[in-house]
ROFITOR-396473 format. One record per residue: z negated, y, x of N, C-alpha, C in turn. Coordinates in steps of 0.05 Angstrom, whole numbers, plus 5000, padded with zeros to 4 digits. Example, Ala and Ser with C-alpha at 12.3 -4.5 7.8 and 13.67 -1.06 7.14 Angstrom:
// residues 2
484448865264484449105246484449345264 485849555257485749795273484350015258 
END
This chain:
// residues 245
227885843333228885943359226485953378 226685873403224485853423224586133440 222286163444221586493457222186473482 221986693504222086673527220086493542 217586493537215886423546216686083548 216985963522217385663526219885523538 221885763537224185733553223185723588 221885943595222085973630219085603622 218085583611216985363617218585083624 218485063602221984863600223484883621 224185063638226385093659224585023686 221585053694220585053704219984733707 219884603691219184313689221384193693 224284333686226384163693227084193726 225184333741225184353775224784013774 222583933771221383703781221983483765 223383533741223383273714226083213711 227082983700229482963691230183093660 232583123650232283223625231683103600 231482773600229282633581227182623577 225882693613223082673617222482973601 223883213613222483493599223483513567 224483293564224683413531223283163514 221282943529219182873510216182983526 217383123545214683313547214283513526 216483653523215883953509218183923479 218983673461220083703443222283783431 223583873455225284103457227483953465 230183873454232283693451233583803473 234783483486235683523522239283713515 239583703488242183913491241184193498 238984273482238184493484237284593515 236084263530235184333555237484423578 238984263572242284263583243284513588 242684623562244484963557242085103583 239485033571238085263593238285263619 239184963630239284903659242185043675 244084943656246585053663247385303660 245485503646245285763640244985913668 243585773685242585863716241386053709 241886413718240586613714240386783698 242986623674244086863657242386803634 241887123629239487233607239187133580 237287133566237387113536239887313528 240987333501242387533501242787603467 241187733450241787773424245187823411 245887813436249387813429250787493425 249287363433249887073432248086953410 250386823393249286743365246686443374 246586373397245086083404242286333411 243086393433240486623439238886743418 240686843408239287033379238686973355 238586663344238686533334240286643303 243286713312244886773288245686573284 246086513256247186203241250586243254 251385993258254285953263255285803245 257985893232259185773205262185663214 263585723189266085533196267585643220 267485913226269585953247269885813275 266585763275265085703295266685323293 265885253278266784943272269584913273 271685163276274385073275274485093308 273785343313274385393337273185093362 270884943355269284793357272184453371 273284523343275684343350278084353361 277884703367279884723382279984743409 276884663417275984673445276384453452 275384283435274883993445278083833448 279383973430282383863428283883993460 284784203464285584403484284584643501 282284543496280084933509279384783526 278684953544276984953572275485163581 272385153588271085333604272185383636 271985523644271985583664269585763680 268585743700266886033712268386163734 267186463726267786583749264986753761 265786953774263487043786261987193769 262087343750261487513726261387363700 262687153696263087023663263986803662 264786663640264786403640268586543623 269786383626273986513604272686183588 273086323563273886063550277786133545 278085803541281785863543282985623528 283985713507284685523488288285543495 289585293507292985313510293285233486 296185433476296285293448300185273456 301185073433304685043436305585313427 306885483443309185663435309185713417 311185503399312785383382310685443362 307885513357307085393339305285703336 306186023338305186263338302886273312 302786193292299986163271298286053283 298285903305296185763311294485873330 297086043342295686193364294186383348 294986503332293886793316290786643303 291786373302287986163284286786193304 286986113331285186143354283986433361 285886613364285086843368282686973348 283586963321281687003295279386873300 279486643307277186543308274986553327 276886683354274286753377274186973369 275287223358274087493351271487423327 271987153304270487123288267487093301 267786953314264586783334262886993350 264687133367263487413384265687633386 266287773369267288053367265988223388 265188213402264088423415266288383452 267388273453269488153470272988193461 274788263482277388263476278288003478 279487953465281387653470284287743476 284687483495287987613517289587353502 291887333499293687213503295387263532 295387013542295986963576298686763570 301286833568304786683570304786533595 304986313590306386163610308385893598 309385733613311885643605310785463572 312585533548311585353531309485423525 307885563531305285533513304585843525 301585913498300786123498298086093511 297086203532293286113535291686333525 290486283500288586543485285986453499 285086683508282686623524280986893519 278486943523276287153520274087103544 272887213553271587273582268187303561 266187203573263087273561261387013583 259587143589257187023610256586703588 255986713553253986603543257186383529 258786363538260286113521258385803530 257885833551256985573555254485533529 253385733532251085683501252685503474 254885663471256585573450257685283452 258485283468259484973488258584723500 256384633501254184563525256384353527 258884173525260584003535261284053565 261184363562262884423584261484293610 263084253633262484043655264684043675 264884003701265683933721267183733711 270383713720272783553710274083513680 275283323683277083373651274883263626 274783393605273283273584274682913584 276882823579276882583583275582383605 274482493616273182413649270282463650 268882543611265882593638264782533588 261682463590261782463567262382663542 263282613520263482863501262182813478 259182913472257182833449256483203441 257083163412256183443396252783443401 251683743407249383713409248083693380 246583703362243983643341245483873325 245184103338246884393320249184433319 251584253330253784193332254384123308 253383853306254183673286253483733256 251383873256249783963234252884193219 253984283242255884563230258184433224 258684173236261284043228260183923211 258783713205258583583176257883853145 258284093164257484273136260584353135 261884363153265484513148266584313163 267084153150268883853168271383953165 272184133150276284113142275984383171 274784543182275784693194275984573229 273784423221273284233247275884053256 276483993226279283823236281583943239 281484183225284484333238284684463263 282884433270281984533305282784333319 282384083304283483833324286483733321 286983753299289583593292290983903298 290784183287292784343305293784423331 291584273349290884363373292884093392 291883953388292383623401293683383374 294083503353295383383328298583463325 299583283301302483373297303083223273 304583343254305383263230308383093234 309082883233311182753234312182683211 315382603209315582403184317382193197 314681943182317181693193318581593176 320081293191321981203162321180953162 322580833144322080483133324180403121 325480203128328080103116327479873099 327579823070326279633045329379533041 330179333029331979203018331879202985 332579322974333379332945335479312923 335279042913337378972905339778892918 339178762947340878732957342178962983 340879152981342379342988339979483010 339279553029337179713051337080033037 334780133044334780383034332280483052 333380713064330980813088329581053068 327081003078325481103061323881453076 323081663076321481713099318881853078 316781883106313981913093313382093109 311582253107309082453137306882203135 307082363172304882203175302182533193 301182453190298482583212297682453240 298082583258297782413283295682603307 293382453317291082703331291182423358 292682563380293182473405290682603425 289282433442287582533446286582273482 285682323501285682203527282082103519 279982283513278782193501276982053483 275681743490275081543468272781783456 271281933456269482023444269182243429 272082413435273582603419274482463397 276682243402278082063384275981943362 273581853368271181783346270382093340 270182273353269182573330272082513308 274382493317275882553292275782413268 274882143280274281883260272681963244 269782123251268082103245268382363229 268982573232271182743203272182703189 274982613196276082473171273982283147 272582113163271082013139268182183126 268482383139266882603125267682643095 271382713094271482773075273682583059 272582293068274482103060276982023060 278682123081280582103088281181843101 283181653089282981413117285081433124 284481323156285581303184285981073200 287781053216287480833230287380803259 287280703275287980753305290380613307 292680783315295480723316295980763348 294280753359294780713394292480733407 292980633438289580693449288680973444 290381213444289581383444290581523422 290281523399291881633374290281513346 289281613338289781693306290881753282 292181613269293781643247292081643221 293981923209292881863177295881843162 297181613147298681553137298981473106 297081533097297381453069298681693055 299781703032301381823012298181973008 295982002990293882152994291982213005 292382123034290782163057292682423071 294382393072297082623082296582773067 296882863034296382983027293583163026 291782983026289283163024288683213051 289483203076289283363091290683573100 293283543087293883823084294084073074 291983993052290884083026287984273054 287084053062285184163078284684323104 286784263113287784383145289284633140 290484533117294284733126296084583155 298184643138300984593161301084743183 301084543204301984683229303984883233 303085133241305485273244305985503262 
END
């Protein structure tokens, strides 16, 4: 964890430097530089697990996917709402989201906000952007989406929570059918499938790039879609996710 001192340096060099230039000046990785720039005035904060250098585990990595799938930062004049919309229809999921922002920073209330169809679980704190550094001006499909160095490090250590953040969030369990001729005779068959819909190309490769974490294969079944269709690819991810519900 970097002290104050190398921090206000670092911020001071990013007046005059770009953020490649100050981070092969001072070693100090341009995600990390990112978070301090966009931080503006807001403090170190031992309440914030990036600040205080508390380890972040799986909750952190589900919730992780459920940002990137349906969350959004927002600022206001006091704090940054993080706000995850989740389907109605789908109240466990809302209760996963909620669990999981009390899991990350308990020290915050989390609201469920009704509006048509869907639930928006959201929580109010100055330091989400620490947690976030994606966050950015316009739609995540519209601007780039790269896990920072400690990002990735927490998803390749809990990939199954990472992906139920994605596939429950912006995913859906289907079953299709297939009509075979046997013996003469047609016989419709049906299967589940796994499907992670997403606007995206760089979200859509994080999911790729999970699934084959934990060997699951996939295919691209649209410009914007991911399918996992196999008889033990279906299964073992829902061995690993759990059912949407």
């Amino acid at each position: 964890m970097y002290d104050e001192t190398t921090r206000a340096a670092a911020l001071a060099l990013l007046e005059t430097r770009s953020l490649s230039a100050a981070s092969r000046a001072t070693g100090i990785s341009r995600s990390t530089l990112r978070v301090w720039r966009d931080a503006g005035d807001r403090p170190a904060s031992p309440g914030c697990p990036r600040c205080g250098g508390t380890p972040l585990g799986p909750a952190y990595s589900a919730l992780l996917g459920y940002y990137l799938g349906d969350g959004c930062l927002s600022r206001h004049p006091r704090y940054y709402a993080l706000r995850v919309s989740c389907d109605a229809a789908y109240p466990a999921v809302v209760d996963d989201v909620a669990d999981l922002i009390r899991s990350v920073h308990p020290q915050r209330p989390v609201f469920r906000v009704r509006a048509p169809g869907a639930v928006v679980v959201q929580s109010h704190w100055t330091h989400w952007p620490c947690l976030f550094p994606q966050h950015g001006p316009g739609r995540k499909h519209e601007r780039p989406i790269v896990l920072a160095d400690w990002q990735e490090r927490i998803a390749e250590k809990h990939p199954g929570g990472f992906l139920r953040g994605l596939f429950h969030s912006d995913g859906s369990r289907v079953r299709n059918w297939a009509a075979r001729t046997v013996g003469g005779s047609t016989k419709r068959y049906a299967y589940p499938r796994w499907q992670f819909s997403n606007r995206s190309a760089q979200i859509l490769d994080l999911c790729c790039w999970a699934l084959d974490l934990v060997e699951i294969p996939w295919r691209r079944s649209g410009r914007w879609t991911v399918s996992v269709s196999t008889r033990d690819g279906v299964a073992r991810l829902d061995a690993l996710i759990g059912l949407k519900g």
